[in-house]
C-alpha positions in Angstrom: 29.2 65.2 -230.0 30.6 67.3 -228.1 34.3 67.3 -229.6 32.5 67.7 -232.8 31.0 70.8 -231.6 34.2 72.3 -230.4 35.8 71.1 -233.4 32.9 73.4 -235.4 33.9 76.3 -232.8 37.0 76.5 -233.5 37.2 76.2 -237.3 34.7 78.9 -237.1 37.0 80.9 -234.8 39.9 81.0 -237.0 38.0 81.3 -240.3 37.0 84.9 -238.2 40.3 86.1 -237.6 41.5 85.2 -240.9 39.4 87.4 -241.9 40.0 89.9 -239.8 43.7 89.3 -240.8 42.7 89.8 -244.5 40.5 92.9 -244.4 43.5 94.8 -242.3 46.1 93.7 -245.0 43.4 95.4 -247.2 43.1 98.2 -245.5 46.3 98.8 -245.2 46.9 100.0 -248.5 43.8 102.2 -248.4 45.1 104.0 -245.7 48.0 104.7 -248.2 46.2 105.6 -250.9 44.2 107.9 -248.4 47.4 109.2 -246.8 48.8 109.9 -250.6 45.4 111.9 -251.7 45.7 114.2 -248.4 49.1 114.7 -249.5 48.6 115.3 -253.4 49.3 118.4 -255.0 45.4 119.0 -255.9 44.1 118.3 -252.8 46.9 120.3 -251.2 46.7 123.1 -253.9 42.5 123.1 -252.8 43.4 123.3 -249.4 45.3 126.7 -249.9 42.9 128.3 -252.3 40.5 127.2 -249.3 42.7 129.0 -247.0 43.4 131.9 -248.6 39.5 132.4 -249.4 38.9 132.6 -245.5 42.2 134.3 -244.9 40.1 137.0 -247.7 36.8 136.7 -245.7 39.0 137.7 -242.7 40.8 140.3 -244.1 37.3 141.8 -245.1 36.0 141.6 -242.1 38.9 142.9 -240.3 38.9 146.2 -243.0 34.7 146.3 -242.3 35.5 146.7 -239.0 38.8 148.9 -239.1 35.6 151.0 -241.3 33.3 150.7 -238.4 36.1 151.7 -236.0 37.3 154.7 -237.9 34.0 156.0 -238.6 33.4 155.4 -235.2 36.5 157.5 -234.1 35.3 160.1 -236.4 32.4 160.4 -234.6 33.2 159.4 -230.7 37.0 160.4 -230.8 36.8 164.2 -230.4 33.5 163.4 -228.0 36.3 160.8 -225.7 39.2 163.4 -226.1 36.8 166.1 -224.3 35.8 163.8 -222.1 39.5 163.0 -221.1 40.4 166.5 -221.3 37.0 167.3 -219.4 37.9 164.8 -216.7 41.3 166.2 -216.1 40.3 169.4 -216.3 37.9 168.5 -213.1 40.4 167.2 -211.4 42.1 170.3 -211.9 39.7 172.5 -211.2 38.1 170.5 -207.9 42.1 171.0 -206.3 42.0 174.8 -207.1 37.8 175.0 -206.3 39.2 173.6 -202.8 42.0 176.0 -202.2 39.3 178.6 -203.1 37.0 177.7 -200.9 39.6 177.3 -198.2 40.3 181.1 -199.3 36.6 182.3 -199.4 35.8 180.4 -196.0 38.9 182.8 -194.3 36.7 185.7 -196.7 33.8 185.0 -195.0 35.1 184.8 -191.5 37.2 187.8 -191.9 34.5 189.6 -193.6 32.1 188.6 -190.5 35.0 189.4 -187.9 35.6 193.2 -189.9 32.4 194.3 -189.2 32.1 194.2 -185.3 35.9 195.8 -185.7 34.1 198.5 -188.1 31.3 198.9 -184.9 34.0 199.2 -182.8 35.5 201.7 -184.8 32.5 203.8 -184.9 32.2 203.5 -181.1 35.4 204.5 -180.6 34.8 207.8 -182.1 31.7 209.1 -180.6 31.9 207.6 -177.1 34.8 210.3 -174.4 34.8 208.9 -171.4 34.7 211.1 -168.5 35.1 209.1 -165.4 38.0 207.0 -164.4 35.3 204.1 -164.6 34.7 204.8 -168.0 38.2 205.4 -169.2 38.8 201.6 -167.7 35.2 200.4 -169.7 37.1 201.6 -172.8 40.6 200.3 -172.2 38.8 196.4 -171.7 37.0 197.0 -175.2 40.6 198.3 -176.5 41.5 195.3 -175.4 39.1 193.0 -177.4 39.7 195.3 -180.0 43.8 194.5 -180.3 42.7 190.5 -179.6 40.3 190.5 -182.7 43.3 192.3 -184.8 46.1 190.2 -183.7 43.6 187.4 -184.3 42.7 188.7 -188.2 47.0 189.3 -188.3 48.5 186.5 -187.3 45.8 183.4 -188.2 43.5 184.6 -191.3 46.8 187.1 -192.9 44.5 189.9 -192.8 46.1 193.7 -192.1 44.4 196.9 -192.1 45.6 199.5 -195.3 47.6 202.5 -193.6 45.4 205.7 -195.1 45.9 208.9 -192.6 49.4 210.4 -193.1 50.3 207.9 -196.1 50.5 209.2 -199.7 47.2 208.5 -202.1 47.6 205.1 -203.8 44.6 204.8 -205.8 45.4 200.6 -206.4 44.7 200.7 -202.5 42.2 204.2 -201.4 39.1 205.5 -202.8 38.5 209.4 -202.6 35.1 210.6 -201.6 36.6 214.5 -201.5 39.4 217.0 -201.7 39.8 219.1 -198.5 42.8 221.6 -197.5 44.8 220.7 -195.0 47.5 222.2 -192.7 49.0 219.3 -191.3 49.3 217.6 -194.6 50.9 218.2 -198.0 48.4 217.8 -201.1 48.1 213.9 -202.2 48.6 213.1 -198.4 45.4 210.8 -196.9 44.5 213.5 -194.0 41.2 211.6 -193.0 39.8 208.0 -192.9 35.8 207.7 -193.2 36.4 204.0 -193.3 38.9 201.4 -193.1 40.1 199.0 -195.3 40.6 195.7 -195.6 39.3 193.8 -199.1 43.3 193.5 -200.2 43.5 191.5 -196.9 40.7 189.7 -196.8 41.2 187.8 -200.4 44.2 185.9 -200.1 44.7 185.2 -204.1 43.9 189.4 -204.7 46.7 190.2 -201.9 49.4 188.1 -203.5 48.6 188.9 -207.1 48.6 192.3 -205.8 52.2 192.3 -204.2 53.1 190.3 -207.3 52.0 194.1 -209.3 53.8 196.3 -206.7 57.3 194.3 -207.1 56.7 194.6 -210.9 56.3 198.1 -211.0 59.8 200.1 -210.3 60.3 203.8 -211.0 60.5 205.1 -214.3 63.9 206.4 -213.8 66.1 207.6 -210.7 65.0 211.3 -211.0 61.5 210.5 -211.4 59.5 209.4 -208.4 56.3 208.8 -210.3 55.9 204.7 -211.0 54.7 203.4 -213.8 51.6 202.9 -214.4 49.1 200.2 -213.1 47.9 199.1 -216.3 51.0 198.4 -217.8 52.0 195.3 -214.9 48.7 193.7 -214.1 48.0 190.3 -216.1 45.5 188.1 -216.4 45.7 186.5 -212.7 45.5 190.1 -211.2 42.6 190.8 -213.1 41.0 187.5 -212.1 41.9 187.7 -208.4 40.3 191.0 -208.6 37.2 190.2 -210.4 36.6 187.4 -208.0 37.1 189.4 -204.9 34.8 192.3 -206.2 31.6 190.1 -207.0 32.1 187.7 -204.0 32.2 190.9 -201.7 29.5 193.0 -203.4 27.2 190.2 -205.2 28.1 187.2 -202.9 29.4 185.4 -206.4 31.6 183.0 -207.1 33.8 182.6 -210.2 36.1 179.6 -210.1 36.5 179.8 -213.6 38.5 182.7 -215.6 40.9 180.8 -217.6 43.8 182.6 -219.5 43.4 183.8 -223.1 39.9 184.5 -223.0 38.2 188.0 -221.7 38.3 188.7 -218.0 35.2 191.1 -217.4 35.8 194.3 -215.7 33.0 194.2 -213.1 32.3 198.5 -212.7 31.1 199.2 -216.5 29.2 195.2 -216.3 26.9 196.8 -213.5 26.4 200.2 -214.9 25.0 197.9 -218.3 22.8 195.9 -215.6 21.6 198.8 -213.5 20.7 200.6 -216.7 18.8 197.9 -218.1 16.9 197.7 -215.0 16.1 201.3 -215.4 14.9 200.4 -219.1 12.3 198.0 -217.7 11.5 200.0 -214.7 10.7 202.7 -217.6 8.2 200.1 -219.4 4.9 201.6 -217.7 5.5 205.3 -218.2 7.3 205.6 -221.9 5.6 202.4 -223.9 1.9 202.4 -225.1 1.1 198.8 -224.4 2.7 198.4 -220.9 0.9 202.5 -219.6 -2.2 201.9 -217.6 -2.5 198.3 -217.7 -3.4 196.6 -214.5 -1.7 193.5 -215.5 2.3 193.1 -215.0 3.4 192.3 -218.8 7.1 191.7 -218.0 7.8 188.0 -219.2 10.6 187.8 -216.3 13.0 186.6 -219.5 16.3 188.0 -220.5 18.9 186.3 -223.4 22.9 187.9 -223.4 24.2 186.8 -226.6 27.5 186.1 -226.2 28.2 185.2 -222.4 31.8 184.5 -222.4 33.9 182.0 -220.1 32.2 183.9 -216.9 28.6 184.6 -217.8 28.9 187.6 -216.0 25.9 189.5 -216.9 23.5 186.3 -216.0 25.1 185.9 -213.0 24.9 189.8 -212.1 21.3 189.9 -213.4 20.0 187.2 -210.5 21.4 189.8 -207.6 19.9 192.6 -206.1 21.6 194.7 -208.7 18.4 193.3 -210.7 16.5 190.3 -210.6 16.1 190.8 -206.7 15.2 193.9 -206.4 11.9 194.9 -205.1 11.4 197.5 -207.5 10.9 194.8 -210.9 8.2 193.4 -209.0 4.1 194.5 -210.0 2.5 195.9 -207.4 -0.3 193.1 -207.9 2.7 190.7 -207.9 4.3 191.6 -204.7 2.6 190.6 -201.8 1.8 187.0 -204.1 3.7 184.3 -205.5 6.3 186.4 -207.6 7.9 184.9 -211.2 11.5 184.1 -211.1 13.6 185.6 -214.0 15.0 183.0 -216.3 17.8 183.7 -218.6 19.3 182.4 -221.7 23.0 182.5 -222.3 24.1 181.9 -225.6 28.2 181.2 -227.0 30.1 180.2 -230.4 33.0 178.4 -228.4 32.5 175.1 -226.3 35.1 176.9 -223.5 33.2 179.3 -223.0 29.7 177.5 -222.7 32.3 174.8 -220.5 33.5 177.5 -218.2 30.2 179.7 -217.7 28.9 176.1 -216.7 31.5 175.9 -214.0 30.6 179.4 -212.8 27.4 179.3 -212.9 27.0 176.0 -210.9 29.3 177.5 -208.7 26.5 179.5 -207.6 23.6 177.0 -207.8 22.1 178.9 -210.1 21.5 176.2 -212.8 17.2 175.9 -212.7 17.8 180.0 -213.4 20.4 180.2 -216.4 20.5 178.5 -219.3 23.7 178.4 -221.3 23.8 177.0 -225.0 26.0 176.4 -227.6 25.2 177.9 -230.8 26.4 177.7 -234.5 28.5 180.6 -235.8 27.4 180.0 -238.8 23.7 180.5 -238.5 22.0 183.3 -239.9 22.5 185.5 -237.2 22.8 185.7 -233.5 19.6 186.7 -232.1 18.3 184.0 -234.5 20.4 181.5 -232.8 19.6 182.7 -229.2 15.3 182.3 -230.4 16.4 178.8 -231.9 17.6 177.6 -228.9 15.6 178.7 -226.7 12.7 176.8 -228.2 14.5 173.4 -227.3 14.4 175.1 -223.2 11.2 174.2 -221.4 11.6 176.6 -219.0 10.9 179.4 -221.8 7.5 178.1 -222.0 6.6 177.1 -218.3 5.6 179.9 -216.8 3.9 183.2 -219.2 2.7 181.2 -222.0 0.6 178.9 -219.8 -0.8 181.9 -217.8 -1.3 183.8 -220.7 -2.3 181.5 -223.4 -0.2 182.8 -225.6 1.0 179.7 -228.4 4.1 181.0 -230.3 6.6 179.0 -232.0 8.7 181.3 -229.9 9.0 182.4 -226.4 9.0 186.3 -225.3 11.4 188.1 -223.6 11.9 191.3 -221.9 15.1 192.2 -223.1 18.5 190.9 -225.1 22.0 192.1 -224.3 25.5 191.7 -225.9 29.2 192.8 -225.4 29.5 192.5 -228.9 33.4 191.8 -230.4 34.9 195.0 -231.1 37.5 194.8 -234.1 36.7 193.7 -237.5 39.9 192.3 -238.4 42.5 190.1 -236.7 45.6 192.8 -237.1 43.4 195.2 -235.1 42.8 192.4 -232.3 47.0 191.6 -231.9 48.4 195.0 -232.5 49.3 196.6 -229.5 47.5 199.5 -227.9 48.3 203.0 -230.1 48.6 204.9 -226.8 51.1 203.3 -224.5 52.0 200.0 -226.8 50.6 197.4 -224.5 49.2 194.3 -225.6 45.9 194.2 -225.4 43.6 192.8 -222.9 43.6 188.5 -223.3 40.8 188.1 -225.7 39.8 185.1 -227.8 39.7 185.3 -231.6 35.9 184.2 -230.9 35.3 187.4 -228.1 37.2 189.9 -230.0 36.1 189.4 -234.0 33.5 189.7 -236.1 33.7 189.1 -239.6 30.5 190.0 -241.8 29.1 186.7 -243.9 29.7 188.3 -247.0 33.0 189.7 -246.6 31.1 193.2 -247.7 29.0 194.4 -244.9 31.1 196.5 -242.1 32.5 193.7 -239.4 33.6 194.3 -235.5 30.6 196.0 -233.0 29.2 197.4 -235.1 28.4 194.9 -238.3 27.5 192.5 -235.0 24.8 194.8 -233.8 23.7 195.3 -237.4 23.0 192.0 -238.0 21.2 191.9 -234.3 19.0 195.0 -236.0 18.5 192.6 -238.6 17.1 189.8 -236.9 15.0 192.2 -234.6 12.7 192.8 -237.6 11.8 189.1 -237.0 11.3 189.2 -233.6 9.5 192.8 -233.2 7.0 191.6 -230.9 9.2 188.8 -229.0 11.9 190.7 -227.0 10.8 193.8 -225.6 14.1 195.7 -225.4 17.4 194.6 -227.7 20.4 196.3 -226.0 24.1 196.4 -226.3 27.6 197.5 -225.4 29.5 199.9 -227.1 33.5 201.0 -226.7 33.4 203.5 -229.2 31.7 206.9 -230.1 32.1 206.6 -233.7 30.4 202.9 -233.1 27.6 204.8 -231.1 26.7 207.2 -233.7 27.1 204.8 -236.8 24.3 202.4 -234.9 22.2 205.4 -233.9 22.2 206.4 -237.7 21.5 202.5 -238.6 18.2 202.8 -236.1 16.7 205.7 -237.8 16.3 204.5 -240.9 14.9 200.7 -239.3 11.0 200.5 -240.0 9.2 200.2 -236.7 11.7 202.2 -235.4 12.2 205.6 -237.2 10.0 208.7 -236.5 9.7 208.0 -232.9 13.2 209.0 -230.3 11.6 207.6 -227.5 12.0 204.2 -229.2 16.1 204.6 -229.3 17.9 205.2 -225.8 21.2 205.8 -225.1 23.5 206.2 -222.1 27.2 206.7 -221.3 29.3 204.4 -218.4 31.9 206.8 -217.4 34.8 205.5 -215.0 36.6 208.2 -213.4 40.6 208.1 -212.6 40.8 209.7 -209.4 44.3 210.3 -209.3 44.2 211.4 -212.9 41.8 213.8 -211.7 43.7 215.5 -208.8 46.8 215.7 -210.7 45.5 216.5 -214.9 41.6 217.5 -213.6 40.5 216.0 -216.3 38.2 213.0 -216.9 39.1 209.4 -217.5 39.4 208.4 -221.3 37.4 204.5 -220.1 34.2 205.3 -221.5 31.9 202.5 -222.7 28.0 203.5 -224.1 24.9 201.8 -224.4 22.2 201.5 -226.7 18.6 199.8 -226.5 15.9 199.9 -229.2 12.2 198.6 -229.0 9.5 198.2 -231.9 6.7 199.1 -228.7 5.6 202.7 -230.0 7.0 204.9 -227.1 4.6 207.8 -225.2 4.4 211.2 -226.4 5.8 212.4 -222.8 8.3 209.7 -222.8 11.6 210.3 -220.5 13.9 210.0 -223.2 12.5 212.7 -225.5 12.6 215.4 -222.7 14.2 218.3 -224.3 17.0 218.6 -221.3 18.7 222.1 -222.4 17.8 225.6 -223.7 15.1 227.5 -221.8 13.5 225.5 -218.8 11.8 228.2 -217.1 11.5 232.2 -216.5 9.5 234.4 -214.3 6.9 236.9 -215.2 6.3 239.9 -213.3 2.5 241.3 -212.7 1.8 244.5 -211.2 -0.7 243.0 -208.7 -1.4 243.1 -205.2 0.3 240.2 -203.0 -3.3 238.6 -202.1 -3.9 238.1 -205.9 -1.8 234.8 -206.9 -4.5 233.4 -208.8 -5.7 236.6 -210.9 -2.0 236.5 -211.9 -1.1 233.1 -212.9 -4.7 233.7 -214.8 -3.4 236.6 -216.5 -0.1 235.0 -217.6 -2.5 231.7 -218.6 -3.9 234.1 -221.0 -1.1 235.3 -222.6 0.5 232.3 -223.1 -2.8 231.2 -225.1 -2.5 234.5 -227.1 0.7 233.9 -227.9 0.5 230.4 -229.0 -2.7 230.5 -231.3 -0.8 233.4 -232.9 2.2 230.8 -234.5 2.3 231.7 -237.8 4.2 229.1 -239.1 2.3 226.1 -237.2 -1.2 225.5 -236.2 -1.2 225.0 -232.6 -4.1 223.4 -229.9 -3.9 224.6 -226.4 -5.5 222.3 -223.2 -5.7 224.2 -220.7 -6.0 221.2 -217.7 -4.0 220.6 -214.2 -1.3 218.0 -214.5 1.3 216.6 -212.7 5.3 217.5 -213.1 7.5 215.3 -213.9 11.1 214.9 -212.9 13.4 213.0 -215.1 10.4 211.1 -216.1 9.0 210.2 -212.9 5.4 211.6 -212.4 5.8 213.2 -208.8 2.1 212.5 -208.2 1.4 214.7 -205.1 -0.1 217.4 -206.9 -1.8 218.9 -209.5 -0.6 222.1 -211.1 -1.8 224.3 -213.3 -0.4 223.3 -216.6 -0.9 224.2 -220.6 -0.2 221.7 -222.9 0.6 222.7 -226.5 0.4 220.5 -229.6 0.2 220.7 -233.5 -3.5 220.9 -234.2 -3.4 218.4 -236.6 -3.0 215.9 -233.9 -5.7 217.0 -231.6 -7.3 213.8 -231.6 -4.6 212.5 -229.4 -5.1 209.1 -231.2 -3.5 207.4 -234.5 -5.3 209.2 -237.4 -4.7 210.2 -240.8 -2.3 212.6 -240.0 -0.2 209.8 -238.2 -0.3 207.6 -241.6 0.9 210.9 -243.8 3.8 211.7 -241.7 4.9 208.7 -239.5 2.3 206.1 -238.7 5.1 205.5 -235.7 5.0 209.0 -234.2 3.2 209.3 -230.7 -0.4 210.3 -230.2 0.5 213.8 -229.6 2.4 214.4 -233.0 6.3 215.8 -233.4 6.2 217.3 -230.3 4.3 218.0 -227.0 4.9 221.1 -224.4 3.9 221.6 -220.7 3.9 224.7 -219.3 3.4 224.7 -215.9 2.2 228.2 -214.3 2.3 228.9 -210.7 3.2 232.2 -208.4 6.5 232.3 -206.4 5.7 231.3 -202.8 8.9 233.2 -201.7 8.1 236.6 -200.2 8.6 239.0 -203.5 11.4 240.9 -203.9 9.1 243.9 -205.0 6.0 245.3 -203.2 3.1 245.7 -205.9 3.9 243.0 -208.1 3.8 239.4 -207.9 6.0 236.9 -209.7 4.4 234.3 -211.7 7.0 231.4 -212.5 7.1 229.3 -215.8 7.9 225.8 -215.9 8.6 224.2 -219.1 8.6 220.1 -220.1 9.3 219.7 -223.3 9.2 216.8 -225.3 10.6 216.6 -229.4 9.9 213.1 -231.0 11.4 213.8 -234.4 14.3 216.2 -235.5 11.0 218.5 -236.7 9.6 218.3 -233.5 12.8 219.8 -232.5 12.9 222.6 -235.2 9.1 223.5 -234.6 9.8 223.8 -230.7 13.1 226.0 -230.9 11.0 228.6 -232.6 8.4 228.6 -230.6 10.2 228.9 -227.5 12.9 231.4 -228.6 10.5 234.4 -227.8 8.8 233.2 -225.5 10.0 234.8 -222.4 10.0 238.1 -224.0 6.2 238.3 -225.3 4.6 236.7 -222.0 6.7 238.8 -219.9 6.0 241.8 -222.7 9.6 242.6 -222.4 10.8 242.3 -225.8 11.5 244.9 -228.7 8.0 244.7 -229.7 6.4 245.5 -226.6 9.1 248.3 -225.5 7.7 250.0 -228.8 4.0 249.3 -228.2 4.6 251.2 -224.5 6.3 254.2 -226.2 3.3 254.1 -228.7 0.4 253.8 -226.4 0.9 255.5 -222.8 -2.7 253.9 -221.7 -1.5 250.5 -222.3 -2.7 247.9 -219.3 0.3 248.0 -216.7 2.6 244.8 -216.7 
């Protein structure tokens, strides 16, 4: 059985691999015939249109994504070049903001060290010794003295300027007067009232300075004279120089004037700020609205269109040239919680906005000033300046909530501008007419103005045109719209402009303008005549301005005359009565005008400014048409913009001499006259009224000379 079973096993054993034998020789050729289809033309000839269909799908994708990259670039590439170019320009700018403050920390030292020298100085000249005690007391502090110079010499490069005995440099002295002399020739220094030592105390002004002296060289061998100063500085003179001025006056810092653009002269920027501060200050006694309001109405908000690389007048305006100073404050404000002035800065050209940045963060001054880039191709720039500064919060933090007030747009007390001058590009690269010197670095951006249209006027003064324009928009938003001017012709073409703008015309007290003068002191001494660097200014307002507003004040022709009364010297007041009287005569006699008389104390005023201590007797004259002394009828029919008082209004102040009289028997009566023209009528109606005056009150004239011949028994004088 069991050999059987073995014998079963193993038949069945090789009946398996036989047929494992058999099904690999069948396989065999199916692995050729499988081998022979991978290799076939058709399956070969699928696999590459297989292929070439991804190699498609990949090319599309690649292209979708070279589309995604380039628009991409388009969009980010310019955004990661400035960003490069930004982070280079850092790195640049933290190595030279170093050596700067290395330079301003030797400033401040020296600075610090030069006034105890300038004590000394002082002491120096009023103490004598006496004693033998005292002469040693003074030789120890001499002592000190020569220490603390070698010191500023030798370790901070400071040296004082030579000025007694040395010839007037006026790069290097300032004159306060012209004295004779007989120790020294004319243009000699012959006496010090202070030293100096700003040249020293900058480092970058000193060696930009010495870089200007080698420069200059005589004209020629038989003329001593150099050349002239203006003719050698560049742009890193003026820089070092602009630096050093508002660090020493303002306590400023400007790390950032680069070359090309405009580096601001700092004199004729603070006359503009002082003046504007004058323009505010002069809110409460010319405009209607602000006058006897117990509220302060400022808005503490000012925009400069047009800031440049060193946002010069934002930074000027947070001094005590302005912003600081005590006298911008309401009296209800200034024992409280004050505002803070905020400021807009607005520019075309991403340097600029870039570099006023830097300047202004320089300063910590960035919760203050704003700075924003606007379109140049908006509708104008005072409507870009109010578009942007609805996207600033802190335009609508501080009035708005304590006065309710829900605008689309914030207020503001004033705008400024340094407008471009030239309207055309040969005008900004042709050289000076005068003495054929390039002209100052400027931008295309600072220095051009093209009109939209190709048709209005371009330069200053299409820009301020198209400011005037946008005003009529913003009539009750900005208080005061002001601007720089560099030429009279400019002046007088925007003055003409004004008169003819509705909200404006009929009212002079609405239009102000003002002239920054620099004097050449050498010029002076040797040609004793006045500098040619002039800039103006000019401010308009749509606020209806006062009848006795400051800039209306008729400032030449008759001002004031005596009268003469035969009276006894104890009888002032019947005199200033009787020459009260006779001005009433005279005035309700005008033929040509019907005029109202008020005959009530007032106080004088002196270059606007009530004086307040007094009362004085005082007549003041208007058109009787306009006696209401309120807008009426009369207002709508000539000028619905003309002040309460009419074309005109006249004080006449009467009062007797207090000075012993130069005859016994008669008393002097003196006659003060304020007068105020609104319109070029005003003006007309006031010259002939005041022509005679002085002979028919003090009955001096023609007519009364005949009336004495005709009637012996008229009343004495």
């Amino acid at each position: 059985m069991r050999q059987s079973t073995s014998s079963l096993y193993a038949e069945e054993g090789t009946n398996e691999d036989a047929s494992v034998d058999n099904e690999a020789e069948d396989a065999a050729p199916a692995a050729a015939d499988a081998t022979d289809i991978l290799n076939s033309p058709a399956f070969l000839q699928r696999k590459v249109e297989v292929l070439e269909s991804d190699i498609a799908a990949l090319e599309k994708e690649i292209e979708e994504a070279n589309a995604v990259y380039l628009a991409g670039k388009e969009e980010w590439g310019p955004k990661f070049d400035f960003l490069n170019k930004e982070s280079q320009a850092m790195q640049e700018r933290l190595a030279k903001l170093g050596s700067q403050g290395k330079e301003m920390a030797t400033v401040d030292v020296a600075t610090s060290i030069l006034k105890v020298l300038d004590n000394y100085d002082r002491a120096f000249q009023a103490v004598e010794p006496a004693t033998n005690e005292e002469v040693e007391i003074v030789d120890a502090y001499k002592n000190t003295y020569d220490m603390l110079i070698n010191v500023l010499s030798s370790e901070l490069n400071v040296t004082k300027v030579e000025t007694v005995g040395a010839e007037f440099d006026y790069e290097m002295h300032q004159a306060m007067l012209q004295m004779p002399s007989d120790e020294y020739e004319e243009g000699i220094v012959c006496q010090e009232f202070a030293p100096g030592w700003l040249a020293a105390a900058y480092p970058e002004f000193r060696r930009e300075l010495e870089e200007v002296k080698k420069r200059r060289h005589p004209i020629s061998s038989n003329v001593v004279e150099k050349q002239r100063l203006s003719s050698q500085v560049n742009h890193a003179f003026n820089a070092a120089l602009t630096r050093a001025l508002l660090h020493y006056h303002f306590g400023l810092n400007m790390p950032s004037l680069p070359e090309g653009r405009l580096c601001p002269p700092v004199p004729n920027r603070c006359n503009y700020v002082a003046w504007l501060k004058q323009l505010l200050l002069s809110n409460s006694t010319d405009l209607y609205r602000f006058c006897n309001t117990g509220s302060d109405l400022l808005q503490y908000r000012g925009i400069d269109i047009g800031t440049g690389v060193s946002a010069i007048y934002p930074l000027l305006l947070t001094t005590k040239l302005f912003a600081k100073s005590d006298e911008l404050k309401c009296e209800t404000h200034k024992a409280a919680t004050t505002f803070t002035w905020k400021f807009l800065a607005t520019d075309i050209d991403p340097v600029a906005i870039e570099s006023a940045c830097n300047n202004i963060g320089a300063n910590n001054l960035q919760d203050d000033i704003c700075v924003a880039l606007v379109d140049e191709n908006s509708s104008g720039p005072l409507f870009a300046a109010m578009e942007a500064s609805k996207k600033e919060p802190m335009f609508f933090q501080q009035r708005e909530q304590a006065e309710t007030i829900h605008d689309e747009y914030p207020k503001f007390d004033f705008v400024m501008t340094n407008p471009p001058f030239y309207a055309t590009v040969e005008e900004v690269t042709t050289p000076r007419a005068g003495d054929k010197r390039s002209r100052t670095d400027i931008s295309m951006n600072e220095g051009l103005y093209k009109s939209a249209d190709d048709c209005s006027e371009g330069g200053d003064v299409g820009f301020i045109e198209s400011i005037i324009h946008d005003s009529l928009h913003f009539q009750r938003h900005v208080t005061w719209y002001t601007s720089l001017i560099a030429k009279r012709s400019s002046l007088n073409a925007i003055y003409q402009k004004l008169q003819t703008v509705e909200g404006i015309y009929g009212n002079r007290g609405q239009i102000r303008t003002v002239e920054f003068r620099q004097e050449n002191i050498a010029g002076e001494r040797k040609k004793k005549q006045s500098s040619p660097r002039v800039r103006w200014g000019i401010a308009w307002t749509y606020e209806r301005a006062m009848g006795r507003c400051s800039s209306c004040r008729v400032r030449g022709g008759l001002q004031s005359f005596n009268v003469s009364i035969s009276m006894e010297a104890d009888k002032k007041k019947q005199a200033v009565d009787e020459v009260s009287s006779r001005l009433v005569v005279y005035f309700s006699e005008m033929k040509f005008v019907s005029l109202k008389c008020i005959d009530e104390p007032r106080e004088r005023s002196f270059d606007g400014i009530v004086d307040g201590r007094c009362k004085e007797r005082c007549i003041t004259v208007i058109e009787e048409r306009f006696s209401a002394l309120a807008p009426s009828q009369e207002h709508e029919k000539d000028n619905r913009n003309l002040p309460h008082e009419g074309h005109f209004v006249l004080d006449v102040f009467i009062g007797a001499k207090k000075e012993k009289q130069s005859n016994e028997g008669q008393i002097d009566v003196n006659v003060c006259l304020e007068a105020y023209a609104h319109t070029s009528h005003g003006t007309l109606l006031l010259d002939k009224i005041l022509g005679p005056l002085p002979g028919e009150i003090g009955r001096t004239n023609r007519r009364w000379r005949r009336l004495e011949r005709r009637l012996p028994s008229l009343p004495a004088k």
